[in-house]
DSSP file (Angstrom, degrees, kcal/mol; ACC not computed):
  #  RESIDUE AA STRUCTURE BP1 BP2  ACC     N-H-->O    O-->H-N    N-H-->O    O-->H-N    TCO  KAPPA ALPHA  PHI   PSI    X-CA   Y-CA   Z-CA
    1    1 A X              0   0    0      0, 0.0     3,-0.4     0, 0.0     4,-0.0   0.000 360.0 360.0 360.0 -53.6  127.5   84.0  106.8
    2    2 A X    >   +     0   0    0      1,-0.2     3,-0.7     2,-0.2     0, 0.0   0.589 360.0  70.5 -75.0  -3.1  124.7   81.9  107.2
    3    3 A X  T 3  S+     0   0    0      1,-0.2    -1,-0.2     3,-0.0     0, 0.0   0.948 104.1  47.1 -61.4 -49.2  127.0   78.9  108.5
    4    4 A X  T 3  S+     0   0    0     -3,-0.4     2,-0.5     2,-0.1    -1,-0.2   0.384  86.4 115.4 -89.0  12.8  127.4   80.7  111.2
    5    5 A X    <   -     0   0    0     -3,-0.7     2,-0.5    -4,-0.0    -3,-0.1  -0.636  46.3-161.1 -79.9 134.0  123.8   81.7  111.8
    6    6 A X        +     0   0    0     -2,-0.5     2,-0.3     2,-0.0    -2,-0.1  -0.933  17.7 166.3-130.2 138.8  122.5   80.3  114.9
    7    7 A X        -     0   0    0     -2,-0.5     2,-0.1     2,-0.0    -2,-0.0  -0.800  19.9-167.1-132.3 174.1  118.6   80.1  115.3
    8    8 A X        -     0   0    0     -2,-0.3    -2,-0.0     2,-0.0     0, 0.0  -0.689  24.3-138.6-142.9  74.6  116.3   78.4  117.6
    9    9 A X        -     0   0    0      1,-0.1     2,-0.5    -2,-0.1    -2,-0.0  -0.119  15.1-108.7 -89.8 174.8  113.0   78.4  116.6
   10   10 A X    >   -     0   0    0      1,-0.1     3,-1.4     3,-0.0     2,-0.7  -0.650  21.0-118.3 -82.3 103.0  110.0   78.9  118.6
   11   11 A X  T 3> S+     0   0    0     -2,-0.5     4,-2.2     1,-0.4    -1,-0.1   0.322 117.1  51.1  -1.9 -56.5  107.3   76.2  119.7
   12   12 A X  H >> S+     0   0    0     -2,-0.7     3,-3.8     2,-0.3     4,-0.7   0.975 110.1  45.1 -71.0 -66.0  104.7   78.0  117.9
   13   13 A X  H <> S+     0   0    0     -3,-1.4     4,-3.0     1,-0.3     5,-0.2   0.884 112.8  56.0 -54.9 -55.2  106.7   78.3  114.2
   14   14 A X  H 3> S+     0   0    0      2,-0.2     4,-1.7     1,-0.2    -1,-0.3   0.658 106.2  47.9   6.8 -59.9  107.4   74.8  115.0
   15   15 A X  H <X S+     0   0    0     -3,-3.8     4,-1.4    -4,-2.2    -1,-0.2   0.981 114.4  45.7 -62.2 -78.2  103.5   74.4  115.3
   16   16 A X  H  X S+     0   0    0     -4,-0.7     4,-1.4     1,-0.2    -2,-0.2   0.693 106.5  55.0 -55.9 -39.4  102.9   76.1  112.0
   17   17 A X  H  < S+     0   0    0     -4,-3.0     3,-0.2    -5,-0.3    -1,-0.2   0.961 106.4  58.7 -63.1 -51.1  105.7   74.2  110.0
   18   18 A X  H >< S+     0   0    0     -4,-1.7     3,-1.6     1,-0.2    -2,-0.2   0.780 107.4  47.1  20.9-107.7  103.7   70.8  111.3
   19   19 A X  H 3< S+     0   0    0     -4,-1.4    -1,-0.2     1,-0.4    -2,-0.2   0.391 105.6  53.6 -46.1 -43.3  100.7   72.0  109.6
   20   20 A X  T 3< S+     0   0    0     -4,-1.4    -1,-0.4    -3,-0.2    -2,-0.2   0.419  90.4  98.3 -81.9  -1.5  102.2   73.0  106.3
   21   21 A X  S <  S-     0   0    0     -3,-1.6    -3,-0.0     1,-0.1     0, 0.0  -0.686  89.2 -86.6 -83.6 157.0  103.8   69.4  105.8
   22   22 A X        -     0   0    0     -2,-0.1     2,-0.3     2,-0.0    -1,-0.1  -0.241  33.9-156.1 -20.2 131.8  102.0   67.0  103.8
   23   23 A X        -     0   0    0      2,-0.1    -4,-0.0    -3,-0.0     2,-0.0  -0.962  61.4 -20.8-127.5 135.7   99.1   64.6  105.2
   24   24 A X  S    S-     0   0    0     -2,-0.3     2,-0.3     2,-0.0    -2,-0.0   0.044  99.5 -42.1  80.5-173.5   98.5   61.3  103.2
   25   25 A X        -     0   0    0      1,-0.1    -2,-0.1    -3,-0.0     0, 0.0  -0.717  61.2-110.3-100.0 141.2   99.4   60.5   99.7
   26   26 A X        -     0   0    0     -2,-0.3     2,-0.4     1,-0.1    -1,-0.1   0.166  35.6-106.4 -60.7-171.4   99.0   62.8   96.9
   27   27 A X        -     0   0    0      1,-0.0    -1,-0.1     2,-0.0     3,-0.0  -0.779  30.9 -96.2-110.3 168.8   96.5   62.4   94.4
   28   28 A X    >>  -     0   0    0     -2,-0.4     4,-2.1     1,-0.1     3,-1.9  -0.421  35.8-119.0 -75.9 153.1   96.9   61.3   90.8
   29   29 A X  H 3> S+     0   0    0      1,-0.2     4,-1.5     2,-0.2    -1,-0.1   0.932 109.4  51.0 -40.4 -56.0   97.0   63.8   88.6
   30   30 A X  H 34 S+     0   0    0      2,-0.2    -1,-0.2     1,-0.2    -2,-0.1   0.675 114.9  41.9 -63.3 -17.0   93.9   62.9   86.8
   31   31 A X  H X4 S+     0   0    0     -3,-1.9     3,-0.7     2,-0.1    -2,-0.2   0.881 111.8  54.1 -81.4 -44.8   91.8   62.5   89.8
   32   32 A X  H 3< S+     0   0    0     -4,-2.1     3,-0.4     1,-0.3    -2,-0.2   0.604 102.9  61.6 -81.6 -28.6   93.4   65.9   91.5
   33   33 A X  T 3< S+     0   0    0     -4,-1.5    -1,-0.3    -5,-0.4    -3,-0.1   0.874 111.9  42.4 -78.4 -28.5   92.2   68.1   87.6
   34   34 A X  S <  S+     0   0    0     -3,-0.7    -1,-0.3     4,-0.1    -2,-0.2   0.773  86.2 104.7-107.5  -4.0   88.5   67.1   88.6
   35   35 A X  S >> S-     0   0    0     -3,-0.4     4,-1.1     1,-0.2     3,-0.6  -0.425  77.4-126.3 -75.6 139.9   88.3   67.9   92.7
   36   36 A X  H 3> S+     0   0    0      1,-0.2     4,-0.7     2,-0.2    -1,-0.2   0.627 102.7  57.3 -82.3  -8.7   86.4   71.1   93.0
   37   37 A X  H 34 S+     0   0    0      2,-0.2    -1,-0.2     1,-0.2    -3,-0.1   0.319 101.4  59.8 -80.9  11.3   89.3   72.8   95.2
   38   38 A X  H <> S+     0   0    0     -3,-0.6     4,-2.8     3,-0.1    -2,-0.2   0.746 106.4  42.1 -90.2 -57.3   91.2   72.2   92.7
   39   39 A X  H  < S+     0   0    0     -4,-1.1    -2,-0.2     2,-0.2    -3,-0.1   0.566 106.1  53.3-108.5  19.9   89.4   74.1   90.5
   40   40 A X  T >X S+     0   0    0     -4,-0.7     4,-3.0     3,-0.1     3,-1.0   0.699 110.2  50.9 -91.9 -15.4   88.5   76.9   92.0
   41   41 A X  H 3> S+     0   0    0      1,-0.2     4,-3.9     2,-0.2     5,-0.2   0.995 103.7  52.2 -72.3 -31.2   91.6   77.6   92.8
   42   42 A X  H 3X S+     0   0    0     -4,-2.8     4,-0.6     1,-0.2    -1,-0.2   0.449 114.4  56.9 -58.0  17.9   93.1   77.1   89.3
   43   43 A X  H <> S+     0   0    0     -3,-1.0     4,-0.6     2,-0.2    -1,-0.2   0.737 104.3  44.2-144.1 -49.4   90.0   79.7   88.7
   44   44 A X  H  X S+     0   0    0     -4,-3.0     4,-1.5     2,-0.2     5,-0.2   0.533 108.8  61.4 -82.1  -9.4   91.0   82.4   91.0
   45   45 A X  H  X S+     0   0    0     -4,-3.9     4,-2.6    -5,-0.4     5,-0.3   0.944 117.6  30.6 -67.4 -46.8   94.6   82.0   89.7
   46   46 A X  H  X S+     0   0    0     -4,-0.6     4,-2.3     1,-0.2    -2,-0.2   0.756 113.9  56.0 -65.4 -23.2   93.4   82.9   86.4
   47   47 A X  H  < S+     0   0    0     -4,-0.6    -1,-0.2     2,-0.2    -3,-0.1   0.901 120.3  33.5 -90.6 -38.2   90.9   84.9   87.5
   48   48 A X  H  < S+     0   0    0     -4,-1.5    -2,-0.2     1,-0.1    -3,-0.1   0.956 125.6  43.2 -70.1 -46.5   93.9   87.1   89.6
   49   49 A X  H  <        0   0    0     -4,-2.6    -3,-0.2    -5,-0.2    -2,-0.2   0.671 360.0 360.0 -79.0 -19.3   96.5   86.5   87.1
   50   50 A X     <        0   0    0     -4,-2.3    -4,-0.2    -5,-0.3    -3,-0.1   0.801 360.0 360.0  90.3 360.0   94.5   87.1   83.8
């Protein structure tokens, strides 16, 4: 079924997919544990998740 799907998507999702790709090179893992968005998000995963 989905072979036969035919889509076109629209400038704007287009836009939005952009945005979500990676920019730059990641970081190491050992730098990435001490960046403070880093942890507050691991901290409002726990904080949601319990």
């Amino acid at each position: 079924m989905l072979e036969q799907l035919r889509y076109t998507p629209t400038k704007a999702s287009e836009q939005r997919i952009k945005q979500m790709r990676p920019r730059g090179k990641a970081p190491r893992w050992s730098k990435l544990q001490n960046q403070d968005e880093y942890l507050a998000a691991r901290a409002l995963v726990k904080e949601t998740l319990g």
